[in-house]
C-alpha positions as CSV (number, residue, x, y, z in Angstrom):
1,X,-30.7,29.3,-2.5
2,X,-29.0,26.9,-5.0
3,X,-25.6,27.4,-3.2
4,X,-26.7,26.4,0.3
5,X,-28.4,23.6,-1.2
6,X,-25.1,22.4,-2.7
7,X,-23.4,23.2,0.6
8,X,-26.2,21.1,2.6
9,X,-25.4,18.4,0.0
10,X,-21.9,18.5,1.0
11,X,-22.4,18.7,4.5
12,X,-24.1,15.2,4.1
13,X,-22.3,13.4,2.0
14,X,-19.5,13.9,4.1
15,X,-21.7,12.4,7.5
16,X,-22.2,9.5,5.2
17,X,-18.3,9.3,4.0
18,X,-17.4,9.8,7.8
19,X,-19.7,7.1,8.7
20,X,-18.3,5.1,6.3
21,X,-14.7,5.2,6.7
22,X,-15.5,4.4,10.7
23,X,-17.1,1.0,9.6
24,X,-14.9,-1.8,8.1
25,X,-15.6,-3.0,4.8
26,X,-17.6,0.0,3.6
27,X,-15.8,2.3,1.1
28,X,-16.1,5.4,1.7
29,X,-14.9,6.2,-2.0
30,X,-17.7,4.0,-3.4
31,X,-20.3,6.5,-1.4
32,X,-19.0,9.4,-2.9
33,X,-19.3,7.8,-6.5
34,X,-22.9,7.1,-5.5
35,X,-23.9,10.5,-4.5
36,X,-22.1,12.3,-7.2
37,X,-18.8,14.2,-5.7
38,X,-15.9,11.5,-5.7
39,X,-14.5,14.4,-8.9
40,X,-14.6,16.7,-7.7
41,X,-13.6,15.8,-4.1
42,X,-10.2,14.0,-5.5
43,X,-9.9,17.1,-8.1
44,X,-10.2,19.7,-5.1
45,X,-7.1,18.1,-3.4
46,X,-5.0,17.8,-6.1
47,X,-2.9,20.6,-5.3
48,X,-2.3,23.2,-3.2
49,X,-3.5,25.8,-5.8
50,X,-7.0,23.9,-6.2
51,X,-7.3,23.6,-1.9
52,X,-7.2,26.7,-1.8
53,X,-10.0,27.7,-4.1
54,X,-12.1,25.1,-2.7
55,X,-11.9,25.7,0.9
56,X,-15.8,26.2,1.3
57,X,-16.4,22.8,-0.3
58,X,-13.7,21.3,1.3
59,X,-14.4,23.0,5.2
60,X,-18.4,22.0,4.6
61,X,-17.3,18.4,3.6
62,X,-14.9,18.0,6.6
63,X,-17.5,19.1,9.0
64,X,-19.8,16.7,7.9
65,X,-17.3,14.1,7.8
66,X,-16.2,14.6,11.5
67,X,-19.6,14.8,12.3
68,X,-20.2,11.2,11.2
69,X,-16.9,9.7,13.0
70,X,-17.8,10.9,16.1
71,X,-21.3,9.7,16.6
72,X,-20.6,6.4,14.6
73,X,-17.4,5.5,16.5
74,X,-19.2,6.3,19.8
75,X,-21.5,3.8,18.6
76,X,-19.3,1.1,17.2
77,X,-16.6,1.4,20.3
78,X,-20.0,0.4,22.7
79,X,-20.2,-2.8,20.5
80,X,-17.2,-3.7,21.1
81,X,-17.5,-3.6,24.6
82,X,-20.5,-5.5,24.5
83,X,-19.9,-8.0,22.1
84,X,-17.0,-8.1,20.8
85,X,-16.6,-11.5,18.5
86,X,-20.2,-10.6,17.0
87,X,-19.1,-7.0,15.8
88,X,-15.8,-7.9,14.4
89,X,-17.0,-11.3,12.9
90,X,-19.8,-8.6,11.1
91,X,-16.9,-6.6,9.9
92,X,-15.2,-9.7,8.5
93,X,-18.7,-10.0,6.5
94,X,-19.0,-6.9,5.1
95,X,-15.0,-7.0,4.3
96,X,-16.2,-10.2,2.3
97,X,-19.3,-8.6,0.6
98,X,-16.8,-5.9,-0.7
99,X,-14.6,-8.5,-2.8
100,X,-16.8,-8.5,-6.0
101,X,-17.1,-4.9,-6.7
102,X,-13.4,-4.5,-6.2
103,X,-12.9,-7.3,-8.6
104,X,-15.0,-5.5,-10.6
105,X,-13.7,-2.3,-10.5
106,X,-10.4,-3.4,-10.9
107,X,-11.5,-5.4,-14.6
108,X,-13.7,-2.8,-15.7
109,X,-11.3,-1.9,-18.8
110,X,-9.3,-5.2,-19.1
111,X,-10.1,-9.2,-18.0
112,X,-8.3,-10.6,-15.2
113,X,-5.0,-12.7,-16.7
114,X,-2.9,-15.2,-14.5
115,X,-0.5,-12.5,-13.9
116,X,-2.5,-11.1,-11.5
117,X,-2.0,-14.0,-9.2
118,X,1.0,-12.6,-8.3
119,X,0.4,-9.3,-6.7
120,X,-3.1,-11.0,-5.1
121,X,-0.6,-14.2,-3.4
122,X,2.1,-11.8,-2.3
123,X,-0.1,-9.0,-0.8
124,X,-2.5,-12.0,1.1
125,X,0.6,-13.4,2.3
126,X,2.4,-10.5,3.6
127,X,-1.0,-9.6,5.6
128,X,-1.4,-13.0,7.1
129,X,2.5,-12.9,7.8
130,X,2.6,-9.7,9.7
131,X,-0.8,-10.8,11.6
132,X,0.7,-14.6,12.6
133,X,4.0,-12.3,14.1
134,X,2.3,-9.6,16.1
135,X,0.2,-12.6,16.7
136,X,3.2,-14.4,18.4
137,X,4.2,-10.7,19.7
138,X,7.7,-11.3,17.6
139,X,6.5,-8.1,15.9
140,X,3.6,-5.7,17.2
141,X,1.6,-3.7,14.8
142,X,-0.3,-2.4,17.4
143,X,-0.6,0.5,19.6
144,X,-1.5,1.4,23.4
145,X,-4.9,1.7,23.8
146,X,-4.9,4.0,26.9
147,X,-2.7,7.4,26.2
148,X,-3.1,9.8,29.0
149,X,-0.4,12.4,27.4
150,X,1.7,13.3,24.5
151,X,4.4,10.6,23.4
152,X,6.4,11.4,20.5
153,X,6.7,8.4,19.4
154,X,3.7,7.2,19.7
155,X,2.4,10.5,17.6
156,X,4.3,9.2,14.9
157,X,3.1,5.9,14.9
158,X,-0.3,7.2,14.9
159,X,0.1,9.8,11.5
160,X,1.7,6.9,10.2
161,X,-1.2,4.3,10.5
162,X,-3.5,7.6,9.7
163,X,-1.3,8.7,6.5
164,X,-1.7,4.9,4.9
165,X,-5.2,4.2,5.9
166,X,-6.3,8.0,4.7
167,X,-4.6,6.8,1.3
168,X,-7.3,3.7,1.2
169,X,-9.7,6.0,1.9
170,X,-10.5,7.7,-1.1
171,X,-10.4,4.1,-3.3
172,X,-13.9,2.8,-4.3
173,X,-14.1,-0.5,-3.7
174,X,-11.3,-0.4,-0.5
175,X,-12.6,0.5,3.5
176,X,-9.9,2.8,5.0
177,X,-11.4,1.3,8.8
178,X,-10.2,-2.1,7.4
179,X,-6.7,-0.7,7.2
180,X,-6.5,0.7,9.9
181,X,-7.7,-3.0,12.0
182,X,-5.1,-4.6,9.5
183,X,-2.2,-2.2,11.3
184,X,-3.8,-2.8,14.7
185,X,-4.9,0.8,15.7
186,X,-8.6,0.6,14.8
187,X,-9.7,-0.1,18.5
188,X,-7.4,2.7,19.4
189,X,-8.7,5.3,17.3
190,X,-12.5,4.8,18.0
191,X,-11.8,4.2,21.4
192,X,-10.2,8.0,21.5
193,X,-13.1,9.5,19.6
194,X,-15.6,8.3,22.0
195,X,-13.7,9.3,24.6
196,X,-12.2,13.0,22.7
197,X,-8.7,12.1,23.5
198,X,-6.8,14.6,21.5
199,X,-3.5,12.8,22.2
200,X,-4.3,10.4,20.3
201,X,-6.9,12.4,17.4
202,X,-4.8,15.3,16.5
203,X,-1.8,13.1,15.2
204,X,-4.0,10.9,13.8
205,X,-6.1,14.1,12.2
206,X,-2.7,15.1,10.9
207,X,-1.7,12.0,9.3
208,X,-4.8,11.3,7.9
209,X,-4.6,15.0,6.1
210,X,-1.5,14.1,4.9
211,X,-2.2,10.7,3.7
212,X,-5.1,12.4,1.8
213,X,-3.5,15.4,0.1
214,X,0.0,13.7,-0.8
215,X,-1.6,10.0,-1.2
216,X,-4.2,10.7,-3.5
217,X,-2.3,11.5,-6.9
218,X,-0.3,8.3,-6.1
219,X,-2.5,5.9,-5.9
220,X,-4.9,7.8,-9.3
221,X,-1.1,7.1,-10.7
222,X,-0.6,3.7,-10.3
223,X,-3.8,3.1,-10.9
224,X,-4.0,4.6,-14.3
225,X,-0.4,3.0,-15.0
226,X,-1.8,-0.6,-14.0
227,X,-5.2,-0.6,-13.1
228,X,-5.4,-5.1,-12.7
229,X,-1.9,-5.0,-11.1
230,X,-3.0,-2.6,-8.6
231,X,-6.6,-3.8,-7.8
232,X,-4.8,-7.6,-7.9
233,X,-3.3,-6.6,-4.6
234,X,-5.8,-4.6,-3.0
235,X,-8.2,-8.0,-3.5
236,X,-5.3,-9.9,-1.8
237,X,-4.9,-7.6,1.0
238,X,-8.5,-7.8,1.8
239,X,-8.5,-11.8,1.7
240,X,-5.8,-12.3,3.8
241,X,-7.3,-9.7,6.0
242,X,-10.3,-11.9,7.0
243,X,-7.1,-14.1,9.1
244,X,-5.6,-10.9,10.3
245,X,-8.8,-9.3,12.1
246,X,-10.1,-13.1,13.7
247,X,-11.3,-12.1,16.6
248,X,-9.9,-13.2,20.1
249,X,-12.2,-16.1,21.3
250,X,-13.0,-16.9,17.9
251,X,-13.4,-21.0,17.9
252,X,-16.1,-24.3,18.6
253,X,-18.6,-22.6,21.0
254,X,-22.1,-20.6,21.1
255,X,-20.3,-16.9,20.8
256,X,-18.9,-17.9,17.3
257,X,-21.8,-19.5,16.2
258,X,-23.8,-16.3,16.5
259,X,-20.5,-14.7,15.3
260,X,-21.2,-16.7,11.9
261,X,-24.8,-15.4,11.7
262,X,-23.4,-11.6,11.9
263,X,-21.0,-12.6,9.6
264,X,-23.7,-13.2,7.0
265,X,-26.0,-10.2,8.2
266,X,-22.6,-8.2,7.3
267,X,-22.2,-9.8,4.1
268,X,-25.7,-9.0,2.8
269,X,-25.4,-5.3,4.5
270,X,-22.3,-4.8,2.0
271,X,-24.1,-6.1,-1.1
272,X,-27.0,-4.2,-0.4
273,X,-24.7,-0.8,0.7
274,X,-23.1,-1.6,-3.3
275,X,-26.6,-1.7,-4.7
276,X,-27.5,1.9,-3.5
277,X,-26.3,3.7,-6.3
278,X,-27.9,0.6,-8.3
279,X,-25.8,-1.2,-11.3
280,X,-25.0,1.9,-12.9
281,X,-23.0,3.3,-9.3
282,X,-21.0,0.3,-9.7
283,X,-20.0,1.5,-13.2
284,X,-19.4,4.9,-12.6
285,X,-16.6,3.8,-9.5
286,X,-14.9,2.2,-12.1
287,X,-14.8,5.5,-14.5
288,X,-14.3,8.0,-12.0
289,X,-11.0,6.9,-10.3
290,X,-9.4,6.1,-13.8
């Protein structure tokens, strides 16, 4: 009885991590901190050795996990449809909401000094560099949003966008959907899980297994190595992300002036999302990815 209680655990945690990782600005590493498996999540795929001998854990987790992406994105896809400046200037606020406990993850064992400006400026401008050229469509991070078959190369532009936002993934603190809006496939992806197009989710399934498995001892490494360094440019990339994910209409008129009131409705949602796990969550995060 204890066992499927454990598994039933798992099965919803990873709901909530899928649901997570589909919204922008929520981490889905912070929610498994909060309910008590970011360990041993990380520590079951930190080798091939240790996947195997947690395939249970691991297949219950995942099932629970797609589970959650494909209801939430069903969801979040309509919205975008519907209204489109109000749900992505939401996003920006919970993006926004997100900044204080990364700073505060990131100076949990040491202050912030002004070498950390470094990293932060370089990583805010690069973002808002590669926006203002796919912007001016000198460079497209983009990708098609209507795939009716396989395309090689499109395949590997989707495991790649899926390898590097599954990386972000696992981070408390950093939103793996906010990466993947910051390389212009977010719309894409949900827009393919509504619809099961499996052109378009089994490369991105693939990447984001890889991304997982090979990208999680990397970033635990530089992360241990330089924990301010590190977090300096995670809080840059998320600043400058705030000019990279403006939505299209965004200006002076009525639909950005309620845009500005779900921006604040997504900056308290974020706070209050951090506060779940209450003060002590916040602390933990910090301790379990070092």
């Amino acid at each position: 009885m204890k066992n499927i209680a454990q598994y039933i655990k798992y099965f919803l945690c990873g709901i909530v991590f899928g649901t997570a990782n589909v919204i922008p600005g929520v981490s889905g590493g912070t929610m498994l901190v909060i309910f008590g498996i970011f360990d041993k999540l990380t520590e079951s795929i930190s080798g091939i050795k240790k996947i195997i001998k947690n395939i249970p854990f691991l297949l219950t987790f995942g099932i629970g996990a797609g589970a959650g992406i494909l209801v939430s994105a069903k969801v979040i896809s309509s919205l975008f449809e519907m209204f489109g400046v109000q749900t992505n200037m939401f996003f920006i606020g919970l993006i926004l909401g997100g900044v204080p406990l990364i700073y505060k993850i990131g100076t949990a064992e040491k202050k912030a000094k002004p070498l950390c400006a470094l990293p932060f400026i370089i990583a805010m401008i690069a973002v808002i560099g590669l926006s203002v050229l796919d912007k001016l469509e000198i460079f497209s991070l983009g990708v098609e949003n209507q795939v009716t078959g396989f395309d090689f190369v499109f395949s590997l532009k989707i495991m790649g966008c899926a390898a590097l936002a599954a990386v972000t993934m696992i981070i408390p603190g950093i939103s793996g959907s906010f990466i993947m809006m910051l390389l212009g496939v977010y719309e894409t992806i949900i827009g393919a899980v509504k619809d099961l197009n499996l052109w378009v989710i089994i490369p991105f399934a693939i990447g984001a297994v890889i991304g997982i498995i090979v990208g999680a001892k990397l970033i635990s490494m530089l992360i241990n190595k330089n924990r301010l360094m590190v977090y300096s440019a995670l809080m840059g990339l998320v600043v400058g992300s705030v000019y990279a994910i403006l939505p299209d209409g965004f200006g002076f008129n009525l639909t950005t002036g309620y845009g500005f009131v779900c921006l604040i409705f997504g900056v308290i949602a974020s706070v209050l999302i951090e506060r779940i796990g209450s003060t002590d969550g916040a602390d933990s995060t910090a301790k379990s990815d070092s």
